[in-house]
C-alpha positions as CSV (number, residue, x, y, z in Angstrom):
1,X,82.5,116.5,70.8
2,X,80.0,114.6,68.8
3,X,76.5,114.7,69.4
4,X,76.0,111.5,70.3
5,X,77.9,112.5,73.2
6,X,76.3,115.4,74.2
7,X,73.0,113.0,74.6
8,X,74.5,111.1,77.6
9,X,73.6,114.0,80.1
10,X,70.2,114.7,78.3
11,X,68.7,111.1,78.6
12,X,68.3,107.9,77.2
13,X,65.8,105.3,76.0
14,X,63.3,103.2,78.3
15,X,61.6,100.3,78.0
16,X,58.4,100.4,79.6
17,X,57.8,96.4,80.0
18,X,61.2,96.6,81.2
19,X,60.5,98.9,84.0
20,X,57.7,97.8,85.0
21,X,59.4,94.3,85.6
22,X,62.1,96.2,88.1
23,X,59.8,98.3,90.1
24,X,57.8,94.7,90.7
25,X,61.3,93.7,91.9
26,X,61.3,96.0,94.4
27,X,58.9,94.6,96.6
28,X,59.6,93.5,99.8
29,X,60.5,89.8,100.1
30,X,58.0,88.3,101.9
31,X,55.1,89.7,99.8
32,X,57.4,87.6,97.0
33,X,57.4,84.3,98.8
34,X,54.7,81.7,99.1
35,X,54.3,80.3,102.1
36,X,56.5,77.0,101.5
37,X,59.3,79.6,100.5
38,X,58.6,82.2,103.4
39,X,58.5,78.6,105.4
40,X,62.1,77.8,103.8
41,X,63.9,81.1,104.3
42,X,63.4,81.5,108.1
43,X,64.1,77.6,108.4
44,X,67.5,78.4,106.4
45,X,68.2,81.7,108.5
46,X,67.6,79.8,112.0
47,X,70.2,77.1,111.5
48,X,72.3,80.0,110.2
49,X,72.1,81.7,113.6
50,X,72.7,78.6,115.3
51,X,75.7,77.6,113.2
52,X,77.2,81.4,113.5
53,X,76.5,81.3,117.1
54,X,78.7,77.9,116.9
55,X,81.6,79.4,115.0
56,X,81.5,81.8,117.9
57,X,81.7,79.7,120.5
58,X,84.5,77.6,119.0
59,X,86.9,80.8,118.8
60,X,86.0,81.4,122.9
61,X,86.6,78.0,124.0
62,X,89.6,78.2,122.4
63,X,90.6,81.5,123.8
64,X,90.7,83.4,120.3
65,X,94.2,81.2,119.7
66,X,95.1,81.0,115.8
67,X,93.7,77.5,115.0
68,X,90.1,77.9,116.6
69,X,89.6,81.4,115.1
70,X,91.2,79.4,111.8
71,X,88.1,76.6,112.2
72,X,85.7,79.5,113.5
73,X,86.5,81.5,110.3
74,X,85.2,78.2,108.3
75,X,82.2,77.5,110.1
76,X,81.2,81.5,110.2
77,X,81.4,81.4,106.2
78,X,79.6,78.3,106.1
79,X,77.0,79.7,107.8
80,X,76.7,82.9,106.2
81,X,76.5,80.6,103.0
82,X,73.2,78.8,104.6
83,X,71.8,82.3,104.9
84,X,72.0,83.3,101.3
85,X,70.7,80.2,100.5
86,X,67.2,80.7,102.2
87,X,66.0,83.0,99.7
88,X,66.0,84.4,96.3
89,X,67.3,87.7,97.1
90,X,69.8,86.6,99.5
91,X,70.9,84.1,96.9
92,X,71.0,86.4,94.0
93,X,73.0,89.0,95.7
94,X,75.6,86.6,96.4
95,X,76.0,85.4,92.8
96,X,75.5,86.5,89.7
97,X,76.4,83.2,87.8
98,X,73.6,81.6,88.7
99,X,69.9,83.4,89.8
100,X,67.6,81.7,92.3
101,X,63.5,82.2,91.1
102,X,60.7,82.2,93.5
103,X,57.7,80.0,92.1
104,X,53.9,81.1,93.2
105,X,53.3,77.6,93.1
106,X,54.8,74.0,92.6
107,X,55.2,73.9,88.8
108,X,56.8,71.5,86.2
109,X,59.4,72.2,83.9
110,X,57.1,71.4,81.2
111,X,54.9,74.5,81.3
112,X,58.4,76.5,81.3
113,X,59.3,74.7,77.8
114,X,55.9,74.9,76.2
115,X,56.2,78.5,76.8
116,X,59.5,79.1,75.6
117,X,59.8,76.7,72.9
118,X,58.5,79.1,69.7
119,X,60.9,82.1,71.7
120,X,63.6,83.7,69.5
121,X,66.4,84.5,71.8
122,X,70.4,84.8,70.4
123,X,70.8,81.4,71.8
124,X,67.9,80.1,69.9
125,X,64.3,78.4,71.2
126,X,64.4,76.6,74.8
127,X,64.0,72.9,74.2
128,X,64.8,70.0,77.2
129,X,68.1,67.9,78.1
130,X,69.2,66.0,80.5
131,X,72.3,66.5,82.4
132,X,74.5,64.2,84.4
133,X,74.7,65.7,87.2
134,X,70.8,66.3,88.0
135,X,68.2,63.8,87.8
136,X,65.3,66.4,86.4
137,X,65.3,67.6,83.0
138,X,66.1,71.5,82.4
139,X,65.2,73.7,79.7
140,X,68.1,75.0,77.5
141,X,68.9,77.7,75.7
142,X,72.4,76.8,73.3
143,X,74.7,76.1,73.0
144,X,76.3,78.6,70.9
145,X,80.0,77.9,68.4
146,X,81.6,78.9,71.7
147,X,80.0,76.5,73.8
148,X,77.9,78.8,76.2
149,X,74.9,78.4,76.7
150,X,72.0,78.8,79.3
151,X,70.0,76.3,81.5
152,X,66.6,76.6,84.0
153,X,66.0,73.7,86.1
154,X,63.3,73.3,89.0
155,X,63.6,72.1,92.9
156,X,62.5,68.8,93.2
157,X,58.9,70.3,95.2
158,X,59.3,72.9,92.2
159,X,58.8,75.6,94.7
160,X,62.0,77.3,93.4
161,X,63.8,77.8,89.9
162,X,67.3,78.1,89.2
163,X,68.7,79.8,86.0
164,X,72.7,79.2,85.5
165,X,75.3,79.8,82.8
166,X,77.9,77.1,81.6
167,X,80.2,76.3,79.0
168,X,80.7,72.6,79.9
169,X,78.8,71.2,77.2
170,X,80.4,68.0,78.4
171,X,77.5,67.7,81.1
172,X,75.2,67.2,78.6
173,X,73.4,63.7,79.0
174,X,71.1,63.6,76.0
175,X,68.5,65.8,74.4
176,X,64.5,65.3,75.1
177,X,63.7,67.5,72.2
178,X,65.4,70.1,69.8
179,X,65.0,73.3,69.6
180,X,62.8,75.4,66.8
181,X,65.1,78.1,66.7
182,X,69.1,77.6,66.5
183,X,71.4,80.2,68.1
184,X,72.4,83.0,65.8
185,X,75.3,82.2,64.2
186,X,77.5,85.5,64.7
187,X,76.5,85.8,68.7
188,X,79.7,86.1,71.0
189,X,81.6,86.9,67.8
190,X,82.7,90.1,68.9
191,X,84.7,89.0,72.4
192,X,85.8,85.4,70.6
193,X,89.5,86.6,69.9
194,X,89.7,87.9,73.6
195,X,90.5,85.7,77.0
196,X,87.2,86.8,78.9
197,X,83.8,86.3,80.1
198,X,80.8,86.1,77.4
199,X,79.2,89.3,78.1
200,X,76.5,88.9,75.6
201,X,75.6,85.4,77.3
202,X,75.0,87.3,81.0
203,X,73.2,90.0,79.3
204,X,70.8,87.3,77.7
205,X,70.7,86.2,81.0
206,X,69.4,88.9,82.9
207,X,67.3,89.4,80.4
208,X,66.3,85.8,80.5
209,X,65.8,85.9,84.5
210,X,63.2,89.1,83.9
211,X,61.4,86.9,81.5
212,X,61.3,84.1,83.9
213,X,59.8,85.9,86.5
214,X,57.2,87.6,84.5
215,X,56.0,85.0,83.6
216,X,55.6,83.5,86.4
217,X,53.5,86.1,87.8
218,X,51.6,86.7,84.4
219,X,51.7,83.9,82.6
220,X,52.9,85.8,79.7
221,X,56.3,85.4,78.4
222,X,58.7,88.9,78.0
223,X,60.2,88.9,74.7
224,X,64.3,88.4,74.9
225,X,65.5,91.3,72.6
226,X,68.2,90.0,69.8
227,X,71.5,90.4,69.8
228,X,73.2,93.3,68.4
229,X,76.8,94.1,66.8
230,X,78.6,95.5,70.2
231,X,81.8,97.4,69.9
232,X,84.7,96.2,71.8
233,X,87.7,97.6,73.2
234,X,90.9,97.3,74.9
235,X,91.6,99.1,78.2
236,X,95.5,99.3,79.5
237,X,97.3,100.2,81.7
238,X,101.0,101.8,81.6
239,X,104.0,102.0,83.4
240,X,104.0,105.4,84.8
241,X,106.5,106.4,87.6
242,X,104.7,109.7,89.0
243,X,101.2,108.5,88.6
244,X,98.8,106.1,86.3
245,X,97.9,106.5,82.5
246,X,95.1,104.5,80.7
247,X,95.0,103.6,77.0
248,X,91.0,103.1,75.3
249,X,91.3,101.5,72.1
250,X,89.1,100.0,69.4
251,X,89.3,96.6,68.1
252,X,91.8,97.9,65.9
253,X,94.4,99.3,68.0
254,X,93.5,102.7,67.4
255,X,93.7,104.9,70.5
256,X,89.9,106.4,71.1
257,X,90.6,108.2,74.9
258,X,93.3,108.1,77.3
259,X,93.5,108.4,81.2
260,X,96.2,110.1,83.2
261,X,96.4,110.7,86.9
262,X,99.3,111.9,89.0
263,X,100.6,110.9,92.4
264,X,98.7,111.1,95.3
265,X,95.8,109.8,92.5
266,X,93.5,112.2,93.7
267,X,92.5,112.8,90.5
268,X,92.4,111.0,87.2
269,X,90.8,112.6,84.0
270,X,89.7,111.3,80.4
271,X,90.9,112.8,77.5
272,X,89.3,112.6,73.8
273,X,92.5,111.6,71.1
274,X,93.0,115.6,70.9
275,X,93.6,115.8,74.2
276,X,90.2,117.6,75.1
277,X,89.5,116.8,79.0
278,X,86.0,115.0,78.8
279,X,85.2,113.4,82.1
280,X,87.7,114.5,85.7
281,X,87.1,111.8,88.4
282,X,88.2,113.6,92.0
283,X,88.2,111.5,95.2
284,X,87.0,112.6,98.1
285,X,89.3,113.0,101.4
286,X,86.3,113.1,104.2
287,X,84.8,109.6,103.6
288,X,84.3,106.4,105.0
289,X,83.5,104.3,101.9
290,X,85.2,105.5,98.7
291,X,83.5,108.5,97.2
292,X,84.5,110.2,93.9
293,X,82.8,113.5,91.9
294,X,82.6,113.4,88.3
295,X,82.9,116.0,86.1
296,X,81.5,116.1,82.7
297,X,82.9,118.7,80.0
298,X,84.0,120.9,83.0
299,X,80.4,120.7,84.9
300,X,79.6,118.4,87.6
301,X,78.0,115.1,86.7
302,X,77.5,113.3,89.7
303,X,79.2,111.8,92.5
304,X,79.9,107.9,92.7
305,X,80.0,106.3,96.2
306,X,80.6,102.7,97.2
307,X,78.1,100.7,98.6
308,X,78.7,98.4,101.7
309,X,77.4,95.2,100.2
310,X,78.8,91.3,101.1
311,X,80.7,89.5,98.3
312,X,81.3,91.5,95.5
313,X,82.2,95.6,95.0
314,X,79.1,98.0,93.8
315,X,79.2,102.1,93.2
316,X,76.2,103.9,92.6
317,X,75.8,107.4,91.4
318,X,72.2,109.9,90.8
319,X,72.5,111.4,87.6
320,X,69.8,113.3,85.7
321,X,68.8,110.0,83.7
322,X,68.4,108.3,87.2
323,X,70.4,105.6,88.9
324,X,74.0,104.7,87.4
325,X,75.5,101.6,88.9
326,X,78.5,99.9,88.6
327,X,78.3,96.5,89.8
328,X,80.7,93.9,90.0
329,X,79.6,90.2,88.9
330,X,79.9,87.9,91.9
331,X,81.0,84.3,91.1
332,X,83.2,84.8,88.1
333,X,86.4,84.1,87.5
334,X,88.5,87.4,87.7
335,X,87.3,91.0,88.3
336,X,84.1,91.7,85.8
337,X,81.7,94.6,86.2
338,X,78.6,95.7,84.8
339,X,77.3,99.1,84.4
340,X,73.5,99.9,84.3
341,X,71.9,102.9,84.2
342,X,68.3,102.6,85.7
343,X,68.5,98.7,85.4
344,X,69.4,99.0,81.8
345,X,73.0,97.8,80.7
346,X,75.2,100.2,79.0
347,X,78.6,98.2,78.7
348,X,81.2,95.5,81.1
349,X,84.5,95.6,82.1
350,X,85.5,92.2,81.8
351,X,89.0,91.2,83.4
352,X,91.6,90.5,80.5
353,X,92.3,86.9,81.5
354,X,95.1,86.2,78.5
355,X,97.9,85.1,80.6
356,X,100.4,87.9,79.2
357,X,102.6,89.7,81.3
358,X,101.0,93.2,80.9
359,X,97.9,91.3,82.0
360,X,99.4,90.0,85.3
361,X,101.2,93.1,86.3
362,X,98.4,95.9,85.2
363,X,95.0,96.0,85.7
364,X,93.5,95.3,81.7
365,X,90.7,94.8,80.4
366,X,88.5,94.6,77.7
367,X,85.3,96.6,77.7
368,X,82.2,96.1,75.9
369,X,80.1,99.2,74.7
370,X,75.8,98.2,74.4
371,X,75.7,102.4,73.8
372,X,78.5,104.2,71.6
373,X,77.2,107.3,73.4
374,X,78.2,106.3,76.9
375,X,82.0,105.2,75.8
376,X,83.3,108.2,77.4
377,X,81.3,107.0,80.6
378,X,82.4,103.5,80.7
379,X,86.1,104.3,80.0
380,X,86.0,106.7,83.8
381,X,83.9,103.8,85.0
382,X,87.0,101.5,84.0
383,X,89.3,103.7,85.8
384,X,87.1,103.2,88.9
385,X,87.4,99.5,88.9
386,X,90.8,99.6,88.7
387,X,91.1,102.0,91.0
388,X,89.7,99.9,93.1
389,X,91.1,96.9,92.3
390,X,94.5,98.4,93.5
391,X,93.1,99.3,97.0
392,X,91.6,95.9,97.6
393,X,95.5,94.5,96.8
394,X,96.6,97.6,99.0
């Protein structure tokens, strides 16, 4: 065992800016909100009571048959949908595509750009387009060779900020400006021969939405850190008749761990190329949500349960270091997951979305590592979102 691995129980790096930034998240909401938004949220979450209470009342008039309970089904998620549109949090939780960003006071796009413009970021300097399907201007960030790219736009009372990811460059109108700083030329390089999600773009974009908000209580702008080399690597799955086995390998088809688990799955364990066990993953029986213990080099690391959370999957587990999560990004396309550990992201599992047969039949994917140290980490977390995968299709 290397002693880069040895550091993963021992600690890890902070960014003080950083964390300051997340414990300011943890405020309550309505110390958040001005009053226009605190106004907004309870007038969202009103007619979302009163449309709920509808969908209700349809399936009872229609004596809980099929086809009222079919329209009451629509109307209930339609209504939950007007509730997590009332406020930043709500919003955010529901989607991670697109963030939602309370303002303290109307503002105008402009002071975003004049703030941002002379900002390095691995999709360059913001700068303002115009896009055909709103009638504001937004501040940009890209697009890079791929096509991805970044865009902030405000409410029309500019009460309320929206920061979303794209790849439709199409929807571009026209450009107001350009930007200072072009979009390093290698970003995204290391996922472009795979059939997933830009993992670099969504890191820049949380990193981007932290930035946002910062400034917007400080009037100072968070520096966006620049992109580094990532390593990437393939996780399968093979056909095994008494159990499940895993494959980890680098971007050169070398086989770095591999996971095996035998029937009843109660256990799964990760195993270095010599075959040393490195991590042991043990479900517990006794447990209403699903609940596994972790063991690191033969001691016990911590225990991962799932938490009950609307629209997408998310584990957490108290290790020495802090808070591991392993969060699941809602609104993309396939099954993607990100790991943090106290906010800061060590690595994704991005669903393998190359239409190959041993892409449709196992659960693959590709994973990206931010921290060579916490491979070993992100491979058992890999198993875990497969594992979970297979109960939700259970």
């Amino acid at each position: 065992m290397c002693a880069g691995d040895a550091e993963m129980i021992s600690g890890t790096h902070k960014c003080p800016e950083r964390i300051e930034t997340m414990q300011g998240a943890e405020n309550t909401e309505k110390q958040q909100l001005s009053a226009p938004l605190r106004a907004r949220m309870w007038e969202y979450r009103i007619i979302s009571v009163i449309v709920c209470a509808f969908s209700f009342w349809i399936a009872s008039k229609g004596n809980w048959n099929k086809i009222p309970v079919s329209i009451a089904t629509v109307v209930l998620i339609i209504g939950i949908a007007i509730w997590m549109l009332g406020s930043p949090d709500d919003y955010n939780g529901s989607t991670d595509i697109c963030s939602m960003i309370a303002m303290d006071c109307p503002r105008k796009i402009e002071e975003f750009y004049e703030a941002y413009k002379d900002v390095r970021t691995p999709l360059g300097s913001g700068y303002l387009v115009q896009f055909y399907t709103m009638r504001q201007p937004a501040l940009m960030f890209g697009p890079d060779k791929n096509g991805d790219y970044l865009y902030f736009w405000l409410s029309k009372d500019g009460n309320i900020g929206y920061l979303g990811y794209s790849f439709m460059t199409s929807m571009i109108k026209g450009k107001y400006n350009d930007p200072i700083f072009p979009a390093e030329e290698d970003f995204g390089d290391n996922t472009a021969k795979y059939v997933c999600y830009q993992s670099d773009v969504l890191l820049m974009q949380k990193q981007l939405r932290e930035s946002l908000e910062h400034f917007v209580k400080t009037k100072q702008v968070l520096e966006i850190p620049q992109s580094h080399p990532s390593e990437v690597y393939t996780f399968t799955e093979d056909f095994k008749l008494t159990g499940q086995h895993f494959d980890l390998c680098d971007n050169e088809g070398n086989r770095v761990f591999e996971i095996e688990g035998t029937a009843p799955l109660r256990t799964l364990s990760v195993y270095d190329d010599q075959h040393n066990e490195i991590f042991k993953m043990t479900k517990k029986i006794v447990s209403v949500l699903p609940t596994y213990q972790f063991y690191y080099l033969g001691e016990l690391y911590g225990t991962l349960e799932k938490k009950f959370v609307l629209v997408k999957d998310k584990f957490e587990m108290k290790v020495k270091e802090g808070k591991l999560e392993l969060t699941e990004y809602a609104g993309s396309i396939g099954h993607n997951f990100c790991v943090t550990l106290n906010g800061k992201t060590l690595g994704t599992i991005l669903d393998n979305l190359d239409l190959k047969m041993e892409n449709i039949v196992f659960d693959n994917a590709v994973i990206i590592a931010y921290e060579e140290k916490y491979l070993p980490l992100l491979a058992a977390m890999a198993v875990m979102a497969a594992r979970e995968l297979a109960r939700d299709r259970s």
